[in-house]
N, CA, C and O atoms as CSV, one atom per row, in Angstrom:
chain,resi,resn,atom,element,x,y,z
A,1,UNK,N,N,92.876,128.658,162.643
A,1,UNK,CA,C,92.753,127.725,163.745
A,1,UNK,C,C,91.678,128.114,164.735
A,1,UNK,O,O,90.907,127.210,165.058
A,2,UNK,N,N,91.515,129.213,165.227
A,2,UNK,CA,C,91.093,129.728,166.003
A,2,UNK,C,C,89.416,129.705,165.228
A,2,UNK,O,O,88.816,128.633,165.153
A,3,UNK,N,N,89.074,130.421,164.932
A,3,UNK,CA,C,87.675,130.647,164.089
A,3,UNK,C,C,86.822,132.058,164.788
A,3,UNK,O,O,87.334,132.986,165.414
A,4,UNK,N,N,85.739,131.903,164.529
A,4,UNK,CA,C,84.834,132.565,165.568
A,4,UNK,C,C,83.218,132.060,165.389
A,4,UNK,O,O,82.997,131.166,164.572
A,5,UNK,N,N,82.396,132.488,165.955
A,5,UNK,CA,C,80.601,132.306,165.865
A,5,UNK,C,C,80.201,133.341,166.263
A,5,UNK,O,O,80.937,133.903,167.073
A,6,UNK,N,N,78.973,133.995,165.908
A,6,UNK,CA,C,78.256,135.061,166.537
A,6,UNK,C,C,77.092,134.170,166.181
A,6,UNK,O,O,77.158,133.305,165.308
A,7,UNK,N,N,75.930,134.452,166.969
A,7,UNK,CA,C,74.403,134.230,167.374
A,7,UNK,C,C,73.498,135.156,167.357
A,7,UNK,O,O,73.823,136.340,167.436
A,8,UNK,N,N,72.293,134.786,167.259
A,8,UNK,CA,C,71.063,135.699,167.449
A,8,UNK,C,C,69.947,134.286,168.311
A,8,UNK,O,O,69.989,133.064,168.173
A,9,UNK,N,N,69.139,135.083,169.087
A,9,UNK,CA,C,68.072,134.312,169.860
A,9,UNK,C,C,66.921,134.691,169.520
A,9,UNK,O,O,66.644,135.847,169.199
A,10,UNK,N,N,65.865,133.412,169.575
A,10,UNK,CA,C,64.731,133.885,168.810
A,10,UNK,C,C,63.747,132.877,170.108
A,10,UNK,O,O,63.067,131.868,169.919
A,11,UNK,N,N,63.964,133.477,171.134
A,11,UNK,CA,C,63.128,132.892,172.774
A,11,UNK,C,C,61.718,132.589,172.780
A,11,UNK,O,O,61.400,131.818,173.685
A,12,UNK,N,N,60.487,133.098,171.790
A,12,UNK,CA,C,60.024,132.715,171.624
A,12,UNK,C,C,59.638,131.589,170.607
A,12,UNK,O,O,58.450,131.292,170.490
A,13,UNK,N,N,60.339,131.124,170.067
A,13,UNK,CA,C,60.309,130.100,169.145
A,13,UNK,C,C,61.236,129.035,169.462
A,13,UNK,O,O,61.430,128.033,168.774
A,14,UNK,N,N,62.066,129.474,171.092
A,14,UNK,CA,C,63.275,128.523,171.402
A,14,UNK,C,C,63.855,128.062,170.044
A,14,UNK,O,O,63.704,126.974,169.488
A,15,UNK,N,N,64.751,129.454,169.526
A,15,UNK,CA,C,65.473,128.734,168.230
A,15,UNK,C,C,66.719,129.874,168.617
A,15,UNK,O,O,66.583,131.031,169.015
A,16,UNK,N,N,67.976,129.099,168.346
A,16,UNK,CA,C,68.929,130.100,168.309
A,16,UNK,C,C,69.982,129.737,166.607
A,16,UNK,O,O,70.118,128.666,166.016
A,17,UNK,N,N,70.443,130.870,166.329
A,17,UNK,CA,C,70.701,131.242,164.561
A,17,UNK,C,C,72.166,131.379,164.766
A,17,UNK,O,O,72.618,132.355,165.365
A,18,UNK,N,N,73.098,130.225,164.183
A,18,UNK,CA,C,75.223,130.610,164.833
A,18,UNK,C,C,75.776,130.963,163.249
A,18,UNK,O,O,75.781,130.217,162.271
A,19,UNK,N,N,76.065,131.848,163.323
A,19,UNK,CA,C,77.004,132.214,161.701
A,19,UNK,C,C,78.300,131.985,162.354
A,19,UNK,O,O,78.691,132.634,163.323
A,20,UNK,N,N,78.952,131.034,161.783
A,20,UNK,CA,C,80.607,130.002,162.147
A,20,UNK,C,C,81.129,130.396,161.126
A,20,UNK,O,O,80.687,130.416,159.978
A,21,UNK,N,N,82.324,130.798,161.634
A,21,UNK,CA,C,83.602,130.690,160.531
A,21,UNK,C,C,84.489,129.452,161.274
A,21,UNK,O,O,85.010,129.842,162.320
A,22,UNK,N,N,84.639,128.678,161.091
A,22,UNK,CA,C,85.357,127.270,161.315
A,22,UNK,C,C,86.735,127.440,161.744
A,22,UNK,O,O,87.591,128.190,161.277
A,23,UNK,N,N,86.812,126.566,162.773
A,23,UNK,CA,C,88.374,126.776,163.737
A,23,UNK,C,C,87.872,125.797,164.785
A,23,UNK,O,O,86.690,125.806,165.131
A,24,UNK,N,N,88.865,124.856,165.351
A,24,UNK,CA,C,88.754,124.081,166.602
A,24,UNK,C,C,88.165,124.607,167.262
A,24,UNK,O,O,87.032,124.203,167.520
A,25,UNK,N,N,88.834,126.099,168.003
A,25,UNK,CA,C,88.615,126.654,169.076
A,25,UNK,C,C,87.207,126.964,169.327
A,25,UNK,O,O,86.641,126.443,170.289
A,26,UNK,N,N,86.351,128.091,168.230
A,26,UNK,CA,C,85.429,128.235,167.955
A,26,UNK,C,C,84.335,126.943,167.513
A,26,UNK,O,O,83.378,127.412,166.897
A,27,UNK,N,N,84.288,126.091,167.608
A,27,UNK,CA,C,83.786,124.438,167.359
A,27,UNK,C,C,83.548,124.371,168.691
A,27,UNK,O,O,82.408,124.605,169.089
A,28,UNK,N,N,84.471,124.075,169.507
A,28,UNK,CA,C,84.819,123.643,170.532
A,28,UNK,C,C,83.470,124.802,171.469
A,28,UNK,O,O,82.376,124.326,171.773
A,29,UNK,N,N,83.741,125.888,171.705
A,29,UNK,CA,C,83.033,126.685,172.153
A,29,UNK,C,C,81.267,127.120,171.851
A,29,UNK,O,O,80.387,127.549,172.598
A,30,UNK,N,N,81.295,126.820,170.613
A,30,UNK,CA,C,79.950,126.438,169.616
A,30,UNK,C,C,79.405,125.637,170.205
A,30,UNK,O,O,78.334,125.987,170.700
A,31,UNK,N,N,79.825,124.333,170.412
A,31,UNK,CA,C,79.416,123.182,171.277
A,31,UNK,C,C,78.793,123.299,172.448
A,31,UNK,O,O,77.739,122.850,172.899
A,32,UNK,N,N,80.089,124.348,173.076
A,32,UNK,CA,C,79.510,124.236,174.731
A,32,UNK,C,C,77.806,125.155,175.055
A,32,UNK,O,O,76.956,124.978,175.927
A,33,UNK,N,N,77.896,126.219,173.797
A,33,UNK,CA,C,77.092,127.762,174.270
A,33,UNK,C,C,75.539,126.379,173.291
A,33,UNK,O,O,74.413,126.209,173.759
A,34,UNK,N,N,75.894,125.928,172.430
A,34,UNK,CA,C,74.616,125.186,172.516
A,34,UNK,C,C,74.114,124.085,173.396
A,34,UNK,O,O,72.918,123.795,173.423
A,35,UNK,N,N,75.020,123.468,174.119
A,35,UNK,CA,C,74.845,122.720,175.272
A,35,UNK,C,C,74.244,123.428,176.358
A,35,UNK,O,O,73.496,122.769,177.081
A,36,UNK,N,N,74.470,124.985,176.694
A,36,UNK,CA,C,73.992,125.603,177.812
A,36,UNK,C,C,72.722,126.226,176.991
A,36,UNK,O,O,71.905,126.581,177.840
A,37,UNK,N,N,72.143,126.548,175.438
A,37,UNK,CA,C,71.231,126.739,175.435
A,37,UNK,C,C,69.914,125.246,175.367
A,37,UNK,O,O,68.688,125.142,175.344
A,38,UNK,N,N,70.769,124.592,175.361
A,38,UNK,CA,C,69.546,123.409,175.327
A,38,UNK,C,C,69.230,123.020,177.310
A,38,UNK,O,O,68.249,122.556,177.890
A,39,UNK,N,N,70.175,123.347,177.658
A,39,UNK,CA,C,69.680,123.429,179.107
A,39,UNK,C,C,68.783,124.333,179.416
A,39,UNK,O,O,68.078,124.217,180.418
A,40,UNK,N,N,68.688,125.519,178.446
A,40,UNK,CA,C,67.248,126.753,178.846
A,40,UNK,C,C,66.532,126.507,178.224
A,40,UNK,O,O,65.768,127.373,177.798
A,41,UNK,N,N,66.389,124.811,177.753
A,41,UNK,CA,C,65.237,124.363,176.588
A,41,UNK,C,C,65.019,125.148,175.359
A,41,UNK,O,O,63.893,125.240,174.869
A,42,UNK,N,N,66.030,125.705,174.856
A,42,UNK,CA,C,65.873,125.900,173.402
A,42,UNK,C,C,66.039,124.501,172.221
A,42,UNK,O,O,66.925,123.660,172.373
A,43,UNK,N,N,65.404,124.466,171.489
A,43,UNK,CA,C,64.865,123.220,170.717
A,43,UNK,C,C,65.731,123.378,168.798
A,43,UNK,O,O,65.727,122.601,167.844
A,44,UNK,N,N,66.209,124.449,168.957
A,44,UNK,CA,C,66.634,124.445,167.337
A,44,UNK,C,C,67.544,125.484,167.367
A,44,UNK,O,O,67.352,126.622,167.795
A,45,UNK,N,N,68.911,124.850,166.710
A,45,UNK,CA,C,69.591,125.637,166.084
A,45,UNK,C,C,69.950,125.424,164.875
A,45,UNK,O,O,69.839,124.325,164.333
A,46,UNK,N,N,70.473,126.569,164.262
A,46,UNK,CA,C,71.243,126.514,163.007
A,46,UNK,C,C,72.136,127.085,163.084
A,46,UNK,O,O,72.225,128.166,163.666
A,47,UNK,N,N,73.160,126.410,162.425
A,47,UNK,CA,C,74.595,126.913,162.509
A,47,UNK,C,C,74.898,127.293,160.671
A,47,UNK,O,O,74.672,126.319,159.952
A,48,UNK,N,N,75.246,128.244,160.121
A,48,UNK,CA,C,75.796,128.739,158.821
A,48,UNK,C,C,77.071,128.794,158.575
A,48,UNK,O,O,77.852,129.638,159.014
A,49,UNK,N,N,77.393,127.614,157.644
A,49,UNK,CA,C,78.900,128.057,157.348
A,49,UNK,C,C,78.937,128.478,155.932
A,49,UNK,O,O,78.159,127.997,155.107
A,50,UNK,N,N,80.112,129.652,155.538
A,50,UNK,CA,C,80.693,129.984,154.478
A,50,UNK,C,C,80.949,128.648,153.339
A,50,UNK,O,O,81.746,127.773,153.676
A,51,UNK,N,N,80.247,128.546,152.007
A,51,UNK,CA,C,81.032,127.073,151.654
A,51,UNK,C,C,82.488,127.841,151.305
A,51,UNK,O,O,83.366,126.980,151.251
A,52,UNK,N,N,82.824,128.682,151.146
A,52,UNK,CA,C,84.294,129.280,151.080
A,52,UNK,C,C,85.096,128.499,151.939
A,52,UNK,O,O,86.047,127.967,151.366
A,53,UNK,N,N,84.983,128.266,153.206
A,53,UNK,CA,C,85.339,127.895,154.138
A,53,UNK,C,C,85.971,126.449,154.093
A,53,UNK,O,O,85.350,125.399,153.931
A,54,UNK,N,N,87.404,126.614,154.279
A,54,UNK,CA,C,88.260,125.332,154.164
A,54,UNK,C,C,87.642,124.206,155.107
A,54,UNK,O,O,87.127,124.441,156.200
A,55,UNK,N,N,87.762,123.026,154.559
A,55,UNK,CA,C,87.596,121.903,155.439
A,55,UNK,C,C,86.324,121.433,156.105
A,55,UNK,O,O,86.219,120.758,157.129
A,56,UNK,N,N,84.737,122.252,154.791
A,56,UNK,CA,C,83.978,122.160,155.034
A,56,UNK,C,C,83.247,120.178,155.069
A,56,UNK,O,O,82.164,119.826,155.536
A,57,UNK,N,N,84.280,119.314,154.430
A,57,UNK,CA,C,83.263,118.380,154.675
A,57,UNK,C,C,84.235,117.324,156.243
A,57,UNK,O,O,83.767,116.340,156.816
A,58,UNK,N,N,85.083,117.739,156.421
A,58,UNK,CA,C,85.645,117.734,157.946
A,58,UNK,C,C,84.736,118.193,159.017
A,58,UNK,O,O,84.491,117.543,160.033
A,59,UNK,N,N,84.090,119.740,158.628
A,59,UNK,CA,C,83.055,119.821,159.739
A,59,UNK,C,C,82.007,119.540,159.597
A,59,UNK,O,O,81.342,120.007,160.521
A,60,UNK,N,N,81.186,118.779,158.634
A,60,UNK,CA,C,80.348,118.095,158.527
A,60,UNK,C,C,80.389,116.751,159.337
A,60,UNK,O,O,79.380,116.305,159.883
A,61,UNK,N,N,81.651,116.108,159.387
A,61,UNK,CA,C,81.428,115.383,159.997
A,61,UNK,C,C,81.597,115.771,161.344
A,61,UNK,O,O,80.752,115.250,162.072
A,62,UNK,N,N,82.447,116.551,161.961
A,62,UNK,CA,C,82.178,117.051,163.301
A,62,UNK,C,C,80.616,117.341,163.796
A,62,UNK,O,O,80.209,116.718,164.776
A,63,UNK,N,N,79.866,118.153,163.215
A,63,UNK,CA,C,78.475,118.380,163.634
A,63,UNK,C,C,77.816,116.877,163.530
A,63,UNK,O,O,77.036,116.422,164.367
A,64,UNK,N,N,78.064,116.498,162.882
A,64,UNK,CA,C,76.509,114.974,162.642
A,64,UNK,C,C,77.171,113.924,163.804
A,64,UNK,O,O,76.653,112.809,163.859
A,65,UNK,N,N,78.050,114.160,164.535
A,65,UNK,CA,C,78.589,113.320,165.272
A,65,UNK,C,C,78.617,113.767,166.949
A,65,UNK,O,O,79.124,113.249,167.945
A,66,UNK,N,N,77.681,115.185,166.676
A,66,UNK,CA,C,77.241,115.929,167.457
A,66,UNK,C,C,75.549,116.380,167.416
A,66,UNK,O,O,74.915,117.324,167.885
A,67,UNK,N,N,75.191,115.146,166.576
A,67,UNK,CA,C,73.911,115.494,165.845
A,67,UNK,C,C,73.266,116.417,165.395
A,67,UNK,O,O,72.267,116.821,165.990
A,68,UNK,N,N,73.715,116.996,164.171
A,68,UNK,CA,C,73.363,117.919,163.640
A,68,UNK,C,C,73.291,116.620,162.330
A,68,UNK,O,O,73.866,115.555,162.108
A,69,UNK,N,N,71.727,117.849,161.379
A,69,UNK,CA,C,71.756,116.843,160.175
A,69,UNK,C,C,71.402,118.116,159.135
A,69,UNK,O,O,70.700,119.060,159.498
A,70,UNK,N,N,71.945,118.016,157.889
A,70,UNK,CA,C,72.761,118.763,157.192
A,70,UNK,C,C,71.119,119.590,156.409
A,70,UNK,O,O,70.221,119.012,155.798
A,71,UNK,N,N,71.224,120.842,156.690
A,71,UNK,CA,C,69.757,121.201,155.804
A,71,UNK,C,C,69.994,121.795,154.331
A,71,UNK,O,O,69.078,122.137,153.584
A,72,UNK,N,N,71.344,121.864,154.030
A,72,UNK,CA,C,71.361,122.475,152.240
A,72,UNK,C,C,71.771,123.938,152.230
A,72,UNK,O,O,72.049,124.457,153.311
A,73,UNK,N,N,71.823,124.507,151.339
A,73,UNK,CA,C,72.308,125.793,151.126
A,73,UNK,C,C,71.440,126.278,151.025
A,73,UNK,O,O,70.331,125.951,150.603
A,74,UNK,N,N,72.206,127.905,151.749
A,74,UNK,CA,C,71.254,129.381,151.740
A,74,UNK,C,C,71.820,130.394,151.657
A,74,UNK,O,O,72.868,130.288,152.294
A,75,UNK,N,N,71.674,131.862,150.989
A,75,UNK,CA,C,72.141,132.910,150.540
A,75,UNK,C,C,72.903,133.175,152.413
A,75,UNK,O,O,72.493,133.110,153.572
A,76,UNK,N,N,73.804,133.391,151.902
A,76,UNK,CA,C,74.917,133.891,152.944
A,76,UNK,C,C,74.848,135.710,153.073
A,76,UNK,O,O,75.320,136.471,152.228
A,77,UNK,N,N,74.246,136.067,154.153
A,77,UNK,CA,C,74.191,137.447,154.377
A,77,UNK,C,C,73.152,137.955,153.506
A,77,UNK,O,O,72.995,139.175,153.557
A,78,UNK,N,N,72.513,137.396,152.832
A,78,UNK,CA,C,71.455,137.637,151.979
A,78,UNK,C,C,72.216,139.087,150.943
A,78,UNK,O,O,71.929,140.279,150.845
A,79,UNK,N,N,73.905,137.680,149.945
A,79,UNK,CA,C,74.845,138.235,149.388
A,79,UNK,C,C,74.226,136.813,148.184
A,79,UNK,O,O,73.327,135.980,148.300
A,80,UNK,N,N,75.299,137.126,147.013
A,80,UNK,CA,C,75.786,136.264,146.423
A,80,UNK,C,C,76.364,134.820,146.511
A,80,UNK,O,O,76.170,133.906,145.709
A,81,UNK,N,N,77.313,134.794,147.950
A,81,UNK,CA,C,77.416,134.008,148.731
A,81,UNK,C,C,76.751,133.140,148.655
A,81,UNK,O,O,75.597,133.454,148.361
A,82,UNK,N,N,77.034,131.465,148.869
A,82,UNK,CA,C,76.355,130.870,149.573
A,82,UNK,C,C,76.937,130.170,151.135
A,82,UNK,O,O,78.133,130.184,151.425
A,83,UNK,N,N,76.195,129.758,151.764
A,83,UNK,CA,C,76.564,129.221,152.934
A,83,UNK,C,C,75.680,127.520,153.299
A,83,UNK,O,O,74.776,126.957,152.681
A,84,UNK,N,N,76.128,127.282,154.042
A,84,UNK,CA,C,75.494,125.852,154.023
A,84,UNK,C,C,75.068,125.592,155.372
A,84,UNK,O,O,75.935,126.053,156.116
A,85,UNK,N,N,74.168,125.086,156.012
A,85,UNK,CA,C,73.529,125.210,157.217
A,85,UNK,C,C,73.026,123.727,157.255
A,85,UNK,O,O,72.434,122.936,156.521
A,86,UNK,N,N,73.836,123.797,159.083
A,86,UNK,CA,C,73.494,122.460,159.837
A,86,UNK,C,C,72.646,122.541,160.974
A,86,UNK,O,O,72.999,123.359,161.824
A,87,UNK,N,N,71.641,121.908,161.188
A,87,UNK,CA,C,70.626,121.861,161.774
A,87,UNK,C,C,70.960,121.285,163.280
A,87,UNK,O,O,72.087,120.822,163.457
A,88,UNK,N,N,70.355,121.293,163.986
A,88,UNK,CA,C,70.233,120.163,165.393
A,88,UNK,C,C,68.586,120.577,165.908
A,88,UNK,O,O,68.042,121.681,165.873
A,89,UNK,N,N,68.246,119.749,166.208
A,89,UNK,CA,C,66.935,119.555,167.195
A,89,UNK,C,C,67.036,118.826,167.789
A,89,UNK,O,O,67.574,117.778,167.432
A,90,UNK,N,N,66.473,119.066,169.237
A,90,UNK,CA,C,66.299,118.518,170.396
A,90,UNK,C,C,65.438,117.362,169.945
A,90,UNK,O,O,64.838,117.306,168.872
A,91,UNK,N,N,65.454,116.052,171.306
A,91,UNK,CA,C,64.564,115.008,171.053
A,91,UNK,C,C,63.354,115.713,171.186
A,91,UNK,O,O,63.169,116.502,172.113
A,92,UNK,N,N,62.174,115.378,169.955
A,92,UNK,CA,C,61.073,116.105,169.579
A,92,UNK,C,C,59.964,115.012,168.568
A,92,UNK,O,O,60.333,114.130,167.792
A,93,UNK,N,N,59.227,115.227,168.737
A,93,UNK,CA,C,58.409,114.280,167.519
A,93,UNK,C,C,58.244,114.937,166.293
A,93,UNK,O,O,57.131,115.309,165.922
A,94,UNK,N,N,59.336,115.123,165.587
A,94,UNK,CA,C,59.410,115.708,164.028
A,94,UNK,C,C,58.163,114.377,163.079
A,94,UNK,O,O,58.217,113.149,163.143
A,95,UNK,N,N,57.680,114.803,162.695
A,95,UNK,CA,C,56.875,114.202,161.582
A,95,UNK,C,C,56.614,114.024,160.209
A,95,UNK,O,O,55.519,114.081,159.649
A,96,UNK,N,N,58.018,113.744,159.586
A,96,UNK,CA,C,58.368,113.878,158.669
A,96,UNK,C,C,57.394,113.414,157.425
A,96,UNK,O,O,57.536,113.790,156.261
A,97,UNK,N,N,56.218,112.383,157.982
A,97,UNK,CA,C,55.270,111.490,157.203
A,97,UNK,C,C,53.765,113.036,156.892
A,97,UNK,O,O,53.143,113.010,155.830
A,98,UNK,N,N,53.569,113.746,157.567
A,98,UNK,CA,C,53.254,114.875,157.190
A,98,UNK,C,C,53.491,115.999,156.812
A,98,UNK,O,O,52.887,117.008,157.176
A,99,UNK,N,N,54.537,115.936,155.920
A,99,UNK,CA,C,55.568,116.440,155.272
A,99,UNK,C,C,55.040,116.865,153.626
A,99,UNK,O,O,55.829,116.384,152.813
A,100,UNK,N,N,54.316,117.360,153.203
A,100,UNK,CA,C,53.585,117.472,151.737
A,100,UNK,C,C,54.600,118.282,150.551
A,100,UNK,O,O,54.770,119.491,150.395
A,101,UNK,N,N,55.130,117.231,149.872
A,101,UNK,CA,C,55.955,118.361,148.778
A,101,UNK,C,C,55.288,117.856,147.733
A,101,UNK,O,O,54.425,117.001,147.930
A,102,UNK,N,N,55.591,118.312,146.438
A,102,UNK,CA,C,54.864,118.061,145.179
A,102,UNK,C,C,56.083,118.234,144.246
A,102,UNK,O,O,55.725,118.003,143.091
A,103,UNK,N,N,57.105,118.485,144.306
A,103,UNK,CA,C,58.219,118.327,142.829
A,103,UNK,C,C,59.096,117.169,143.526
A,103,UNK,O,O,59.379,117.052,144.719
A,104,UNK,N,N,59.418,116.408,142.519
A,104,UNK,CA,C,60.657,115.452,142.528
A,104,UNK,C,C,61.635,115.979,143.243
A,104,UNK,O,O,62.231,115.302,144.080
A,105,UNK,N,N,61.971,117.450,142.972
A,105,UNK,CA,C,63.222,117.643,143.938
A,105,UNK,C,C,63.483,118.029,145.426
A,105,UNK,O,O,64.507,118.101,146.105
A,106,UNK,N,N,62.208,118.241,145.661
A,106,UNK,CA,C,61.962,118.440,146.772
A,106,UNK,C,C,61.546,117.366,147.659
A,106,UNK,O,O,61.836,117.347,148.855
A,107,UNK,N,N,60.843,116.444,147.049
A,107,UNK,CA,C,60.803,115.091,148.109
A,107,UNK,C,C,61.842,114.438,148.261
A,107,UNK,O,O,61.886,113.962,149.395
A,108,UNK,N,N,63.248,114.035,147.259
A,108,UNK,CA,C,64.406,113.746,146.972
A,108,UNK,C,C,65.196,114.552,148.367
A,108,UNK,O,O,65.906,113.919,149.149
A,109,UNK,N,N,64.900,116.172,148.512
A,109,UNK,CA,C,65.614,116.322,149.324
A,109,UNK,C,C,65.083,116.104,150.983
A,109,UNK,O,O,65.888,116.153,151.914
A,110,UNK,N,N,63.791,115.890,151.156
A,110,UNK,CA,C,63.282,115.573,152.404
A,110,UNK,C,C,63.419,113.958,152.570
A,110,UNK,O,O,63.121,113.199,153.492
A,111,UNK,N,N,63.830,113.817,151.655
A,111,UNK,CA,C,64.189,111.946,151.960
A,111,UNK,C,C,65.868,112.316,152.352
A,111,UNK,O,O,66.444,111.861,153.341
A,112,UNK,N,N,66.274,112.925,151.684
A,112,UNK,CA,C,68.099,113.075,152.089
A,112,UNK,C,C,67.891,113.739,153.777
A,112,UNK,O,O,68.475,113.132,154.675
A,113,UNK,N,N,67.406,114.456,153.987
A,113,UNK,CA,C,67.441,115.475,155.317
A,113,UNK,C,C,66.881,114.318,156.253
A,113,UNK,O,O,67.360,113.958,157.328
A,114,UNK,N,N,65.691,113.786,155.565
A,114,UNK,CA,C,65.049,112.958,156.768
A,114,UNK,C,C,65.823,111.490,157.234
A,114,UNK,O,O,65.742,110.997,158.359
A,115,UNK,N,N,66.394,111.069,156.374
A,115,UNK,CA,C,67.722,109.849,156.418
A,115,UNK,C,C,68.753,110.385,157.613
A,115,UNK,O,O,68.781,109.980,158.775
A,116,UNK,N,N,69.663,111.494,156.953
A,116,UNK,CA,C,70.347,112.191,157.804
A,116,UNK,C,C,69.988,112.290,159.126
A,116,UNK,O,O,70.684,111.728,159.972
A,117,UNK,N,N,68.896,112.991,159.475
A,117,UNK,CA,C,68.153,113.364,160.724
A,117,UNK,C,C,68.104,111.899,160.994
A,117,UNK,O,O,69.100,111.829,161.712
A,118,UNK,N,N,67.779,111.025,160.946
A,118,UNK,CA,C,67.558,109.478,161.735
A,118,UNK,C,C,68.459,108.758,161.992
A,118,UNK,O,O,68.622,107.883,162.842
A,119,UNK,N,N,69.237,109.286,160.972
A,119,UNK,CA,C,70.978,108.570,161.493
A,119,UNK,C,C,71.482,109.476,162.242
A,119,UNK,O,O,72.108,108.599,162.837
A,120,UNK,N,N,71.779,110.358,162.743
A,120,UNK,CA,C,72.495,111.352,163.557
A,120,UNK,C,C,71.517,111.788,164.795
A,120,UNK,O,O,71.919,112.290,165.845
A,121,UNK,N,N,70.499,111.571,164.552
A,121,UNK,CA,C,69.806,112.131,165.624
A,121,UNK,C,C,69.145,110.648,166.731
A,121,UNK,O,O,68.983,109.517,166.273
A,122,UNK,N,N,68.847,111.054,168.251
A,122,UNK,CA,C,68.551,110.306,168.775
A,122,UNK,C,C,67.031,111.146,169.287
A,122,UNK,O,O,66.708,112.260,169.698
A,123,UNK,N,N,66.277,109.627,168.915
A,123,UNK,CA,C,64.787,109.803,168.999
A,123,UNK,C,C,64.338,108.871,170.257
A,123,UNK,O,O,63.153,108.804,170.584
């Protein structure tokens, strides 16, 4: 129920990095500490969850309804693991039309991210 988050800050790049283990409480608090970093104009976070982690497409919808838009999986602890990471950016002029990929699967997934991002996000 409870959960937890730990962070890292990256001030010159205004980006802050949340490894979540999922719980109301910890959600709830996640919320607020990125609300007070977007007041010190930080522009990007990522939040990492465990896909281990019960009730992962429950907090999917919690974040995108908090605008976050979903960026795909990444080695968890740089383990075996994977983890799955949700994005948020501040209102920003992302430019997704200068965006250069070259395999099918990769434009496939910048069309999924960039959909996401336009529905959840306010521009």
């Amino acid at each position: 129920r409870d959960g937890e988050f730990s962070f890292t800050l990256q001030p010159e790049q205004r980006a802050a990095f949340f490894d979540f283990t999922p719980g109301l409480a910890s959600f709830q608090s996640l919320m607020q500490k990125i609300r007070e970093l977007a007041r010190d104009q930080y522009q990007y976070v990522a939040v990492d969850v465990p896909v281990s982690s019960p009730g992962l497409g429950h907090l999917y919808d919690l974040f995108a309804d908090n605008g976050f838009f979903m960026a795909g999986y990444i080695p968890y602890h740089y383990s075996q693991e994977l983890a799955f990471r949700f994005q948020f950016l501040t209102p920003s002029n992302v430019s997704f039309d200068n965006i250069r990929l070259f395999s099918a699967n990769g434009q496939k997934l910048l069309a999924m991210v960039r959909a996401d991002y336009e529905r959840n996000t306010l521009i």
